[in-house]
C-alpha positions as CSV (number, residue, x, y, z in Angstrom):
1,X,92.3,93.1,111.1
2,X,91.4,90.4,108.1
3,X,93.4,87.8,110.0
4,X,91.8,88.6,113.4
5,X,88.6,88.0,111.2
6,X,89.7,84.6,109.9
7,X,90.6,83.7,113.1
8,X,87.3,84.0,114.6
9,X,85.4,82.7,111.8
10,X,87.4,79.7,112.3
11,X,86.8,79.6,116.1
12,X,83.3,80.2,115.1
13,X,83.2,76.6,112.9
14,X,85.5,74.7,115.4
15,X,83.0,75.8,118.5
16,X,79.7,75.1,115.8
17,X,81.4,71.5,114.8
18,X,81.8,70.6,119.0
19,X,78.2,71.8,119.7
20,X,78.7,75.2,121.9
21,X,76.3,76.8,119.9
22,X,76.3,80.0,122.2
23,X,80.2,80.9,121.2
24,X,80.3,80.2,117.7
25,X,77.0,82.5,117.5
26,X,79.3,85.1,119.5
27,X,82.8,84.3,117.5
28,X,79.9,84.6,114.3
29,X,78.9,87.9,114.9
30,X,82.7,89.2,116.0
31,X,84.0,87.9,112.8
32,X,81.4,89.6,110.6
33,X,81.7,93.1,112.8
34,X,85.5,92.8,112.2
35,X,85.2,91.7,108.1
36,X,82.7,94.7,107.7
37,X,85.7,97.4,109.8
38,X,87.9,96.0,107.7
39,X,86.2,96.9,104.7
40,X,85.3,100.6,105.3
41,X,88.8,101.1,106.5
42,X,90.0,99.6,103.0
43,X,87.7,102.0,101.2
44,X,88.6,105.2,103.2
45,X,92.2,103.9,102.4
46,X,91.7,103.5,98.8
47,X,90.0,106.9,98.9
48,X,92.5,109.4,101.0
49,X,95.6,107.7,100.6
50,X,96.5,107.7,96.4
51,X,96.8,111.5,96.9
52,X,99.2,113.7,95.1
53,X,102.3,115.1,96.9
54,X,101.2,118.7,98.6
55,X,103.4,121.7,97.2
């Protein structure tokens, strides 16, 4: 999901440097909605997933 992140940040430059202002405000926004997903996920991962071995 980090990658898929990266990748639309860097659509987001490419489309910024080439003027299309419209997609690299779209790519923007997808890339920052991805980043934060992938954040909570690593948290709730970090949280629930070091547990002990049930009995």
């Amino acid at each position: 999901m980090l990658s898929w992140s990266v990748v639309f940040l860097i659509i987001a430059i490419i489309a910024a440097v080439l003027g299309f202002a419209g997609i690299a405000g779209v790519a923007t926004g997808i890339a920052k909605i991805l980043f934060v997903l992938f954040l909570i996920l690593f948290v709730i991962s970090l949280i629930f997933g070091r547990r002990p071995p049930a009995v």
